[in-house]
C-alpha positions as CSV (number, residue, x, y, z in Angstrom):
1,X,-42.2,-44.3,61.2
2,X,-44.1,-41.5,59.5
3,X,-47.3,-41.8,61.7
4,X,-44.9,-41.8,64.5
5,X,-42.9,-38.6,63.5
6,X,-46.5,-36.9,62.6
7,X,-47.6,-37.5,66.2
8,X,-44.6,-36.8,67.7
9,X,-44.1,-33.5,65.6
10,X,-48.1,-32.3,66.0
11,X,-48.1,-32.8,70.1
12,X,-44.8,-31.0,70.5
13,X,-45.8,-27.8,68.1
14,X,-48.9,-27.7,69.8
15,X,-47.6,-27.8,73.2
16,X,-44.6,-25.6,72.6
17,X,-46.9,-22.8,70.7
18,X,-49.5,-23.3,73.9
19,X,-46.5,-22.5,76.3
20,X,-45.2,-19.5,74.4
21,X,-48.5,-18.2,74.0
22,X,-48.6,-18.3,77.5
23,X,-45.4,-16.8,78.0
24,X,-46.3,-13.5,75.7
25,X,-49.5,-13.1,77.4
26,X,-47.8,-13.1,80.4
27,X,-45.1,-10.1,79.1
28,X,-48.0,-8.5,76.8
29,X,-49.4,-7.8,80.7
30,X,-46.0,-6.8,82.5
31,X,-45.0,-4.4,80.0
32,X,-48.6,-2.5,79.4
33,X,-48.8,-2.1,83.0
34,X,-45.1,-0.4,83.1
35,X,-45.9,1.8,79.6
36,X,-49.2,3.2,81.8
37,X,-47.1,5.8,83.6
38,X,-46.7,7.1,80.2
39,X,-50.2,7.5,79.2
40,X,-51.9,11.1,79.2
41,X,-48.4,12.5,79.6
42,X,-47.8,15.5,76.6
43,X,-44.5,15.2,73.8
44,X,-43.1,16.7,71.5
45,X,-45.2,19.9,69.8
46,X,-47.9,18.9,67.3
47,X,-47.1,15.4,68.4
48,X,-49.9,14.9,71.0
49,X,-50.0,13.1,73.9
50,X,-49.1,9.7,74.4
51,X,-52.6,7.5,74.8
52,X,-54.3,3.7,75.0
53,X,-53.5,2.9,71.5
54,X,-49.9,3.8,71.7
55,X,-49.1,2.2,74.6
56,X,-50.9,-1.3,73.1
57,X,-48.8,-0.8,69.7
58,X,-45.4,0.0,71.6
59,X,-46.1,-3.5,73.7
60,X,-47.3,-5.2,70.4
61,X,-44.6,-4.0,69.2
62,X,-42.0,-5.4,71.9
63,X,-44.0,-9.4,71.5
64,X,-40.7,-10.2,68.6
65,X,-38.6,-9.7,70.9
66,X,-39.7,-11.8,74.1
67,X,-40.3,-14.5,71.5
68,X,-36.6,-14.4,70.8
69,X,-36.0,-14.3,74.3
70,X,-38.2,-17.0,75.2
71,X,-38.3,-19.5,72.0
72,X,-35.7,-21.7,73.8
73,X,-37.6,-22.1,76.9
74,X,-40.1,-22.8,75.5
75,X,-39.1,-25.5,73.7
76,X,-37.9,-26.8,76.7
77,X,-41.4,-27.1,78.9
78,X,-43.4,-28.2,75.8
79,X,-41.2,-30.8,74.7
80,X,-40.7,-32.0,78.3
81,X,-44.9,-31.8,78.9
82,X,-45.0,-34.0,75.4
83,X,-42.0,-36.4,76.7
84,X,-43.5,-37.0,80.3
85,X,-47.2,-37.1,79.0
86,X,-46.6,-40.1,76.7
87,X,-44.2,-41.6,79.2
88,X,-47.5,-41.6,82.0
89,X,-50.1,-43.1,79.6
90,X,-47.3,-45.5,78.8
91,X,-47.7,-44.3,74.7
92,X,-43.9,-44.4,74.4
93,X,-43.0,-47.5,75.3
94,X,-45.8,-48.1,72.8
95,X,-43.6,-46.4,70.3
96,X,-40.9,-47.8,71.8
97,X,-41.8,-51.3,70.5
98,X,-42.8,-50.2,67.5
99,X,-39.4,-49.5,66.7
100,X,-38.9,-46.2,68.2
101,X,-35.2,-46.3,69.7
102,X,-33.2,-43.8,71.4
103,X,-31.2,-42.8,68.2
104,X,-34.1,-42.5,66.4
105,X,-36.1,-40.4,68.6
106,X,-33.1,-38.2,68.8
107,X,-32.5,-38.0,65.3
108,X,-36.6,-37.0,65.3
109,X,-36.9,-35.0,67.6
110,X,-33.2,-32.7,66.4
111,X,-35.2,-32.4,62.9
112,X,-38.0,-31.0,64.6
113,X,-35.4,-28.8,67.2
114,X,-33.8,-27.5,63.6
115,X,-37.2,-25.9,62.7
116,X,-37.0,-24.0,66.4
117,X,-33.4,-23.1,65.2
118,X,-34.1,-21.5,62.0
119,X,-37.1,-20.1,63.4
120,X,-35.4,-18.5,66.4
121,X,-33.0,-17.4,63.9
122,X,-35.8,-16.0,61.6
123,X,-37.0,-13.9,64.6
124,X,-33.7,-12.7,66.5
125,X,-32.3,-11.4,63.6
126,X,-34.9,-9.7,61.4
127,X,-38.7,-9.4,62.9
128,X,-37.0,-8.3,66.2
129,X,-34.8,-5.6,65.4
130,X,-37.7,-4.4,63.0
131,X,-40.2,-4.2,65.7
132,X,-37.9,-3.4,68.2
133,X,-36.7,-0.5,66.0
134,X,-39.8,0.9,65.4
135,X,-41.3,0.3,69.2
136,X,-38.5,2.9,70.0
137,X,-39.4,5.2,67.2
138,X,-43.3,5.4,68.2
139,X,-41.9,6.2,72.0
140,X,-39.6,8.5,70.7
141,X,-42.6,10.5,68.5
142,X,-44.8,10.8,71.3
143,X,-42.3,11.2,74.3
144,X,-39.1,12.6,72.6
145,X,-36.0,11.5,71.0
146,X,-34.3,8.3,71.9
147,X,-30.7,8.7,73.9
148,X,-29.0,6.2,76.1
149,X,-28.5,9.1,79.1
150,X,-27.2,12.6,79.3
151,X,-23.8,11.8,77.3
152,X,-25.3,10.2,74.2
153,X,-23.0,7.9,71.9
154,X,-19.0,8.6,71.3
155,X,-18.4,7.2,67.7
156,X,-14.0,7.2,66.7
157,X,-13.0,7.5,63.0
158,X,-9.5,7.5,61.7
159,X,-9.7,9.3,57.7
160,X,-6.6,10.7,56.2
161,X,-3.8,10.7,58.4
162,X,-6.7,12.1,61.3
163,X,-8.4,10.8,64.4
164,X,-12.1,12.3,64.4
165,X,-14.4,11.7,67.6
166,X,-17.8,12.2,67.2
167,X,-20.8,12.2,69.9
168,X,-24.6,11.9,68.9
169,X,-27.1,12.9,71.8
170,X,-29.8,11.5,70.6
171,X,-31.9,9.7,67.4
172,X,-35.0,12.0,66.3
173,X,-38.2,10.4,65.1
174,X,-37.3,10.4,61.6
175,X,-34.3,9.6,61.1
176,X,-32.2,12.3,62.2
177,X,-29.8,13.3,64.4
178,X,-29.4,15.7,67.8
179,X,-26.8,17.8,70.1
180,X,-24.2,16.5,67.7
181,X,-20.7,17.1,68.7
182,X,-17.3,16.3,66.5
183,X,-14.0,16.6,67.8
184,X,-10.6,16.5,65.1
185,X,-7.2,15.7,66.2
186,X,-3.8,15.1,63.9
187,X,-1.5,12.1,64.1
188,X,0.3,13.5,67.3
189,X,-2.8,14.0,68.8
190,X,-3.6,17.7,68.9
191,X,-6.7,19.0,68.6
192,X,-7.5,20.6,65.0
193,X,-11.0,21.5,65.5
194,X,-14.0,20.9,66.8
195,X,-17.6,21.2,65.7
196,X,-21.3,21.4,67.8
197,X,-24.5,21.4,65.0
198,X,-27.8,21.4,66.8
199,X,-28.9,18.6,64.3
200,X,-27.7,16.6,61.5
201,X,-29.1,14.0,59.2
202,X,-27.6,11.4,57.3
203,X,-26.2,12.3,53.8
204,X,-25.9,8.6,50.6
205,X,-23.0,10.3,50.0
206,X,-21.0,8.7,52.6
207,X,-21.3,12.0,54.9
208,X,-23.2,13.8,57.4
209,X,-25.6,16.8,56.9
210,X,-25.5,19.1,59.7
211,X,-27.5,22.2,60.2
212,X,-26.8,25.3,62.8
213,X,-22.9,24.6,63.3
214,X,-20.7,26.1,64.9
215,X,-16.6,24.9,64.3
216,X,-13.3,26.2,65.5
217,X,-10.6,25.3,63.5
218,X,-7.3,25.4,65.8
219,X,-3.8,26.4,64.1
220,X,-1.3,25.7,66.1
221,X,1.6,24.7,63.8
222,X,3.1,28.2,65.1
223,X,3.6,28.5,68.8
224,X,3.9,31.8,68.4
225,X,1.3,32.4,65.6
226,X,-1.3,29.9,67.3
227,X,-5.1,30.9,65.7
228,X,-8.2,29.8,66.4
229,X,-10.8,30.7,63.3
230,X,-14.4,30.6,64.4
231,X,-17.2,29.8,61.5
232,X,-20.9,29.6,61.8
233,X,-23.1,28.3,58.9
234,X,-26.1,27.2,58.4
235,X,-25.0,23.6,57.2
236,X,-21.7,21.6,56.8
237,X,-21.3,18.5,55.1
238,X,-18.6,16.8,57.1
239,X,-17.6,13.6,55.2
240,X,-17.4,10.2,57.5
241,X,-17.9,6.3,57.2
242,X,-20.1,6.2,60.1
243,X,-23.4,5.0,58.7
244,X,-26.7,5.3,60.6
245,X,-26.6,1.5,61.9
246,X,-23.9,2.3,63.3
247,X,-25.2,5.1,65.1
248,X,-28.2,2.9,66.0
249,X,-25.9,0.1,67.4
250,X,-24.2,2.9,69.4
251,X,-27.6,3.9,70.8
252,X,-29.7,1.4,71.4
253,X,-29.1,-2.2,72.9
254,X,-27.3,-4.4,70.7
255,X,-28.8,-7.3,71.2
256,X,-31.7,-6.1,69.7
257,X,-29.6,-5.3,66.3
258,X,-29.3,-7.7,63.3
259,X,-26.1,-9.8,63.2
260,X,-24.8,-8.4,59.8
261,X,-25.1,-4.7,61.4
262,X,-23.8,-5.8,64.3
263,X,-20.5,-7.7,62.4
264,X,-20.0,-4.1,60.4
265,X,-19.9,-2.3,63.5
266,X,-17.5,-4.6,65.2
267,X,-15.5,-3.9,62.1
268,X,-15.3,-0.5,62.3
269,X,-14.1,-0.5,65.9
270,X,-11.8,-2.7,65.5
271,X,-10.2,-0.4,62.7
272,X,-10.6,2.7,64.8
273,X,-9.1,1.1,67.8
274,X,-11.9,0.9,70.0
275,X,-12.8,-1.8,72.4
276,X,-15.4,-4.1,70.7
277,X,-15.9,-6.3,73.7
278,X,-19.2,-6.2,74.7
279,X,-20.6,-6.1,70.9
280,X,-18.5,-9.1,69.8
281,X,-19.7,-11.1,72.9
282,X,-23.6,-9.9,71.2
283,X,-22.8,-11.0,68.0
284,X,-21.6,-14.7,69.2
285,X,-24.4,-14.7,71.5
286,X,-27.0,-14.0,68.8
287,X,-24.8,-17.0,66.5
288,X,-25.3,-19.7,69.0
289,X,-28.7,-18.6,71.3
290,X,-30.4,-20.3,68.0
291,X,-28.5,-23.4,68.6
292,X,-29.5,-23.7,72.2
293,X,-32.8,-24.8,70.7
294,X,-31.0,-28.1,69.7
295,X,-29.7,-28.4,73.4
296,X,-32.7,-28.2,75.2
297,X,-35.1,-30.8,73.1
298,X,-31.8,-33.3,73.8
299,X,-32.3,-32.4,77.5
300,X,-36.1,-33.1,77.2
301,X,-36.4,-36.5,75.6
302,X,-34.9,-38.5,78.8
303,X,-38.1,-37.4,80.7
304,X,-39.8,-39.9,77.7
305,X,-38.4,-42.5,79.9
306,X,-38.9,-41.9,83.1
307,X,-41.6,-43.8,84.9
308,X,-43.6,-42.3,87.8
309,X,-47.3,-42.2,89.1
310,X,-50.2,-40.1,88.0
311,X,-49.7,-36.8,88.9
312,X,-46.2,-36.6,88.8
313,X,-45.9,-34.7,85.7
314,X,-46.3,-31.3,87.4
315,X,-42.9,-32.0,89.2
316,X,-41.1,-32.3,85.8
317,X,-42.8,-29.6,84.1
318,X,-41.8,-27.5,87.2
319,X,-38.2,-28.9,86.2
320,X,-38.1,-27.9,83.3
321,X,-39.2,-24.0,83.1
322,X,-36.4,-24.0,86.5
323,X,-33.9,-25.2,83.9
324,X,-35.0,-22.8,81.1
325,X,-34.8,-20.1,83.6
326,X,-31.2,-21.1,84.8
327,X,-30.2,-21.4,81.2
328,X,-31.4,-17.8,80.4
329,X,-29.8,-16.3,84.1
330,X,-26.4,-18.2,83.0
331,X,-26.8,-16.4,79.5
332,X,-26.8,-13.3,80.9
333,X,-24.4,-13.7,83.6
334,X,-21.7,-15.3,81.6
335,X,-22.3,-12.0,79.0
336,X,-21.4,-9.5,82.1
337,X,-18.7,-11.6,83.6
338,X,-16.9,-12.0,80.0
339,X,-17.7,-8.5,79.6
340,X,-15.8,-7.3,82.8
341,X,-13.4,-10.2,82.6
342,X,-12.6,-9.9,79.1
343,X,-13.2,-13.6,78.4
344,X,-12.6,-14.8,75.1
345,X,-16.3,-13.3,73.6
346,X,-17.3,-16.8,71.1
347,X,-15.9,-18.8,74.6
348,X,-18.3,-16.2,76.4
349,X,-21.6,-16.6,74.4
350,X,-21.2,-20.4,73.9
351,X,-20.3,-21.5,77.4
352,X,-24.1,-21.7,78.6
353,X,-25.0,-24.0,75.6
354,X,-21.6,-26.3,76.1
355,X,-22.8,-26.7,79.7
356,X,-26.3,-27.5,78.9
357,X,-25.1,-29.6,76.3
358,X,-22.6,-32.2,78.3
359,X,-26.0,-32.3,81.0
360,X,-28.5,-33.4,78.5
361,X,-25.7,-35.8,76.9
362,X,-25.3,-37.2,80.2
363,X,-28.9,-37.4,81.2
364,X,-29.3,-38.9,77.8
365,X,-26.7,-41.9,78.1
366,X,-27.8,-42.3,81.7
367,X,-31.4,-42.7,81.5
368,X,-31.9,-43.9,78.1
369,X,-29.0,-45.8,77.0
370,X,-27.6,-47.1,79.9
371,X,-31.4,-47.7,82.1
């Protein structure tokens, strides 16, 4: 059983690492040809303009994340080329009476699918935000800062008996912050101050540093006496628990964003009673997409007993990158219809992978137990 499992294990790596290669050549070209609009146009002062070998790092830079994206597909075709393959030159049912039943190739072939797993895991949830992170800041250093649109991100706080709302325009290359906007209110809901600071960075002393600001501080416990104090200053330290991930998870996509930051920023909605929909339906998604790995090498292994004619192996190949690309469609379309439905979001993100799951289970008791 070992020489099996070796040559079992060796022709699906190889196959599976052919097809994604393929696959991230394929995005390498889409997205170089959509960052040339960009080249020979000027940034930021002292920054230069944006060139070749930007461009070529940004979309090197981006290749983490399509693998993510594309791990369990992958999986899919190359398992389903390696199933189909040995089913035409008749090799499995070589194996097959060598002792090679259906439990056993399934029990191989999930030990192999738990390497995919951990590996998809490895990926989503540290090499891609990394690269992904720093893809955005190389844009953002040669084109400007990085904003999600002409509002920017609204970040709520509740500290001592107050209600703060704060709004970030935009990340800056290194680190900082831009067009920063705080707004105070009391329990009842009145406005105590606000605060605009041209730019601000992020203080380890659990605070913001601002520069340029410009507060009004609104007294109103008088009707009569109402004030309104205006201060300018050079810098204000205004004290908050809103840490930089947060800002980052606020401002760029979350799925792109590590599970743990995304977990601590769920939390912190949660406490400031925000709506945490669409980030908790992210952080389920990013639990079981891994898993999905485990799905689609079930689905695969009935095309090991199928038996057809030379040639027909292109017809299930087909099949199978249409049913990776359905899987990844119904990933995203259950996201945006839990999203606007506000499904249950661990229901939301596993519901592709449970419906995959019962198919393969049922192509897997038809066509190899019960055939």
């Amino acid at each position: 059983m070992r020489t099996i499992r070796r040559l079992i294990y060796k022709e699906v790596l190889a196959s599976v690492a052919f097809v994604t290669l393929g696959f991230l050549a394929l995005f390498f070209f889409f997205d170089f040809v959509d960052e040339l609009r960009w080249i020979g146009r000027d940034g930021p002062a002292g920054a230069g303009a944006y060139q070749l070998p930007q461009a070529l790092a940004v979309v090197a830079l981006m290749v983490p994340s399509h693998l993510y994206e594309l791990l369990p597909i992958t999986v899919l075709i190359g398992t389903i080329f390696v199933m189909a393959r040995f089913a035409q030159s008749s090799e499995y049912t070589i194996l097959r009476t060598s002792g090679l039943g259906p439990w056993r190739a399934l029990y191989t072939l999930l030990v192999l699918a738990s390497v995919f797993v951990v590996l998809t895991f490895a990926v989503g949830d540290y090499l891609s935000p990394l690269s992904d992170r720093a893809a955005q800041l190389l844009k953002a250093r040669y084109q400007g800062v990085i904003t999600i649109g002409q509002t920017g991100a609204w970040l709520k706080e509740k500290q001592n008996g107050s209600t703060s709302a704060a709004n970030v325009g935009a990340l800056t290359p290194d680190g900082g912050m831009k067009n920063i906007r705080i707004f105070e209110f009391d329990a009842n809901g009145m406005l105590l101050s606000t605060l605009q600071a041209e730019s601000g960075r992020f203080a380890g002393d659990r605070a913001w540093s601002l520069s340029q600001v410009q507060r009004n501080v609104f007294n109103t416990q008088k009707a009569d006496t109402a004030t309104i104090e205006r201060q300018r200053t050079d810098s204000f330290r205004w004290p908050t628990e809103i840490t930089a991930e947060m800002v980052s998870t606020a401002l760029l996509k979350p799925d792109r964003m590590r599970t743990v930051d995304l977990f601590q920023y769920i939390s912190h909605l949660n406490a400031n009673g925000q709506s945490a929909q669409r980030y908790e339906i992210e952080f389920w998604r990013k639990v079981f997409y891994p898993l999905s790995c485990i799905v689609m090498v079930v689905l695969a292994l009935p095309f090991a007993y199928l038996h057809f004619r030379a040639g027909g192996i292109a017809t299930y190949v087909f099949g199978g990158v249409m049913a990776g690309i359905s899987f990844f469609l119904l990933n995203n379309v259950f996201g945006y219809i839990g999203n606007l439905q506000t499904w249950q979001p661990w229901l939301t993100a596993a519901a592709p992978g449970m419906i995959y799951s019962v198919l393969s289970l049922a192509a897997f008791g038809w066509l190899v137990l019960r055939r």
